[in-house]
N, C-alpha and C positions, 0 to 999 in steps of 0.2 A: 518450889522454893524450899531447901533446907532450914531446920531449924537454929534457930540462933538465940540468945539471948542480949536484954538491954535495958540499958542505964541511962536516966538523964543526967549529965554532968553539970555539978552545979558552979565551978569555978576552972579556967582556962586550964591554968595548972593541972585540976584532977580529971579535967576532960585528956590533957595530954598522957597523964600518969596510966591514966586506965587503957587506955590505946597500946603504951607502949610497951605494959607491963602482960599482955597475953597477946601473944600469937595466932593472928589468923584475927583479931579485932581490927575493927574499921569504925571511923566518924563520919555521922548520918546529920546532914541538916532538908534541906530542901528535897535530896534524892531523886532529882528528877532522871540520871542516870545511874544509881548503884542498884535502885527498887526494881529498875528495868532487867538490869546485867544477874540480879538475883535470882527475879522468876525465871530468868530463862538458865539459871547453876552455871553461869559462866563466873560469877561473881559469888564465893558461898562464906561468906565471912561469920563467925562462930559468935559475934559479941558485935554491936553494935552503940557507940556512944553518942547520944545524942546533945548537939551543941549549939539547938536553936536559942537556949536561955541563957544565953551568957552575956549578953548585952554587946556583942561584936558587930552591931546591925545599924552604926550610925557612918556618915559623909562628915569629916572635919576639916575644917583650914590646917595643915600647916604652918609654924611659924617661916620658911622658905617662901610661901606664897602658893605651896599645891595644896595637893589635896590627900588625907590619910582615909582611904576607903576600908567600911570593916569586913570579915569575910564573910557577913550574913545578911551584904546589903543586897538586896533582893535586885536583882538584874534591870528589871520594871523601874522601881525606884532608884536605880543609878542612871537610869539612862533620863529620865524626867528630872532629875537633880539641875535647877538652873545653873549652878558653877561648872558641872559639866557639858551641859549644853554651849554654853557661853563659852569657856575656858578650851575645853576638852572635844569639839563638837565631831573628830573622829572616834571617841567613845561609844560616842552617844549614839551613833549611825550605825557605826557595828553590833551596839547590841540588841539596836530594832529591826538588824536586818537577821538577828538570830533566834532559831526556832518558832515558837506562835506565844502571842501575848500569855496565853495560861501557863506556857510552861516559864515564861519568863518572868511572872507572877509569883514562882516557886523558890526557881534560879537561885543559885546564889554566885558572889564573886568570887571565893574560894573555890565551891565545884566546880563554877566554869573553868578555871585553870585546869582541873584536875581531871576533866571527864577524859574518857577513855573511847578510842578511837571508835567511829560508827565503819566500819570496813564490814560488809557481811559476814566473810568466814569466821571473823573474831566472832559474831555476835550467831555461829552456827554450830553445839558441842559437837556435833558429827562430824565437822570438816577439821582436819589437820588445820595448826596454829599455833609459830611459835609466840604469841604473847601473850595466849593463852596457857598455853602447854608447851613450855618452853624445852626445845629437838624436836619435835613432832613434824616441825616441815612449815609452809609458807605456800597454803593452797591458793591465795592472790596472784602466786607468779605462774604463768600460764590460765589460770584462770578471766573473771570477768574484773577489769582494773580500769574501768570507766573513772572511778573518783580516787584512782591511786597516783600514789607520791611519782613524782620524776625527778626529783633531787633527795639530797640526803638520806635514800633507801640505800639500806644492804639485801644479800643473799636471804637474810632471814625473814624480812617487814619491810613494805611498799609502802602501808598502812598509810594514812593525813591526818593528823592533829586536826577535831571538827570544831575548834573555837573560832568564834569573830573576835570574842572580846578581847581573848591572847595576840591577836593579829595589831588590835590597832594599841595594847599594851606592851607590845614589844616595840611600836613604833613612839610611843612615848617614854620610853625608860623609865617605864614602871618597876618598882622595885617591891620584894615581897617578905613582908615582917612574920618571923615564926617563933614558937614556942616548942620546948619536946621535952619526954618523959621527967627529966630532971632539971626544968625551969628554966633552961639556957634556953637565950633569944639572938636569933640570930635574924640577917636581914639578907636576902638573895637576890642579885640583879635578876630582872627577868629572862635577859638573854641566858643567864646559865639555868635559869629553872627547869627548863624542859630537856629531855635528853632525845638525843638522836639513837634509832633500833641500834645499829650497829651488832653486837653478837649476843645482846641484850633486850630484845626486844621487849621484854616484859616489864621491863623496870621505867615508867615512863616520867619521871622526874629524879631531882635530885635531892627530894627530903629521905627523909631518914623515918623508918617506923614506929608510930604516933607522935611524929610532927605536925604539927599544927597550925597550920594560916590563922592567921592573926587579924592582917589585916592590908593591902595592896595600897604602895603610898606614891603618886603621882609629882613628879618635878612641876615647878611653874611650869606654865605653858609657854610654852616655845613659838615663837614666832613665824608667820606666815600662816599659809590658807589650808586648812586642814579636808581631806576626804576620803569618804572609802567608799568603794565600788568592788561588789558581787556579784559574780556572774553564775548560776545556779541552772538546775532544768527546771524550776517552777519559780514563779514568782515569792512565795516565801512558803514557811517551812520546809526546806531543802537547803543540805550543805554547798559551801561553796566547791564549784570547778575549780575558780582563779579570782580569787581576792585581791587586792590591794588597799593599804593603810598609806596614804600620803599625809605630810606637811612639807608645801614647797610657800620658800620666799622665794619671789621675783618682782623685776621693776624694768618696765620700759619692754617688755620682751621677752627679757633674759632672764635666767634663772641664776639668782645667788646663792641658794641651796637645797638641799632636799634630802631628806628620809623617807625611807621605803619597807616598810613589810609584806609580807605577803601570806596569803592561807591557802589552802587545797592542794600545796603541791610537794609538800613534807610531811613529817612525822614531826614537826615544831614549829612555830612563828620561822617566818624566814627571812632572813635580814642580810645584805649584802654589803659590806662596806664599802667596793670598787664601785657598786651602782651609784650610789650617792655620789661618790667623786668625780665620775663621770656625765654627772647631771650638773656640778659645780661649774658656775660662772662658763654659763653654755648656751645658745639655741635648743628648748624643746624638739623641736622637731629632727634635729641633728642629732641631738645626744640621748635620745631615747631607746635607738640599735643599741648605742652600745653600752648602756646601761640594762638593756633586757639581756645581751650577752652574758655581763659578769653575773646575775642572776641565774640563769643560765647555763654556766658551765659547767659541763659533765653532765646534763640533764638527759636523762631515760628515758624512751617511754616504754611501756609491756605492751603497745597492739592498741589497747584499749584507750588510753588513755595519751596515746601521739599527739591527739590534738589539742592539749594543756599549753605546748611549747609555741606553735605560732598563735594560740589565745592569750598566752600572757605578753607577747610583747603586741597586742594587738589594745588590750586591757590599759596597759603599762603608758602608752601611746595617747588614749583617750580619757585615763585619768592628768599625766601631767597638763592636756589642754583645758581640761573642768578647774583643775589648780592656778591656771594665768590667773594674772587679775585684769 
């Protein structure tokens, strides 16, 4: 680990001001992935701002009727939060199905967004990476791409977004409150939060340096049966293969709606507008082909990783039947 120096920030504001104001500074709360990415110099950030004491760590009502999450509420405790249980119960399921209780203990909601992809090479400084080392190449492609992306890759980055929590926050239109170096506050749909590699691979959101999460504020709850389902090679602690975030209404049968996300098989939450439309006012079992289709299309695999594509419409299949009522 490189040396660095650090500061605990005492007000949002000067935790932002200090981030933004030196180059090569990073905010440190729970650190369950930057402490990692450090020991091993993939991550050598020169300053670190620490912004466990800024009182961003409670669960409140919105006047809407959701819920304003701060970005230091500890994963564990989001997920045990009865409004989220109750209200939100594909939250809650994705984030007990992520990582193991200690590190979840740590967790926070902010760095869960923010963590940075678990792909080996990324996480190996000998091997070529460009989001790492951005030109240096993309030793994923041709290499071992067991938990790589099939959608939304470029030439550059296969790489998967390893969040659950982003999966089933993108299937609820979670939205994400920010602060940055000079005060301005701004509020990011979730869907544009995260960027796809493209010729970029290194840039994995779309704040701005020392921007700062604030706080992740949930819509009411939307109506119908909510579920997420992970499919892993171990029973837990292990990323997902092929994830799914549902909320499907139906009655009598039929399905009158549905939202879909998904995880393991991009570099972002993956959300398809045609799937959902395709599952509108339909037979499950009919309209499942071809809502896996629109999901779907143009999907890749590298060798490794072929078997993503008949897993998620197999997934896809046996969550909308756990969502009937």
């Amino acid at each position: 680990m490189k040396a660095f120096t650090y500061e605990r920030a005492t007000s949002v504001e000067a935790a932002a001001r200090a981030v933004a104001d030196r180059p090569g500074a990073r905010f440190i709360a729970g650190g369950t992935n930057l402490l990692d990415l450090m020991k091993l110099q993939v991550e050598t950030p020169v300053h670190l701002v620490d912004v466990n004491r800024l009182g961003l760590d409670r669960i409140e009502d919105t006047d809407e009727g959701g819920l304003r999450i701060g970005t230091l509420v500890r994963n564990s405790d989001l997920a045990a939060d009865a409004r989220v249980r109750q209200r939100y119960a594909v939250l809650s399921r994705a984030l007990l199905a992520g990582a193991s209780a200690q590190l979840r203990n740590k967790a926070t909601t902010g760095g869960n967004l923010l963590q940075r992809t678990r792909c080996c090479y990324f996480y190996d400084p000998d091997k070529p990476c460009n989001k790492r080392n951005p030109g240096s190449g993309c030793s994923a492609i041709g290499g071992f791409t067991r938990n790589h992306a099939i959608v939304g890759a470029s030439e550059h980055c296969i790489a998967t977004h390893p969040s659950d929590m982003a999966v089933a926050m993108r299937v609820l239109d979670a939205q994400v409150e920010t602060v940055d170096g000079q005060g301005r506050r701004r509020v990011i749909p979730i869907a544009d939060f995260h960027r796809l590699p493209g010729d970029t691979p290194h840039i994995d959101t779309n704040l701005r340096h020392g921007e700062l999460i604030t706080s992740v504020v949930l819509p009411p709850p939307p109506a119908g049966r909510q579920v997420y389902r992970k499919v892993r090679d171990r029973a837990s602690y292990a990323f997902a293969l092929v994830s799914v975030a549902a909320i499907v209404e139906a009655a009598g049968g039929t399905l009158r709606q549905a939202r879909l996300a998904f995880g393991g098989i991009a570099h972002k939450p993956w959300r398809v507008a045609a799937a959902e439309q395709a599952l509108a006012h339909a037979q499950p079992a009919q309209a499942a082909g071809r809502a896996a289709d629109a999901v779907l299309q143009g999907a890749q695999g590298q060798g490794g990783n072929d078997f993503k594509i008949p897993l998620l419409r197999r997934v896809l299949a046996g969550v909308l039947v756990e969502a009937m009522p």
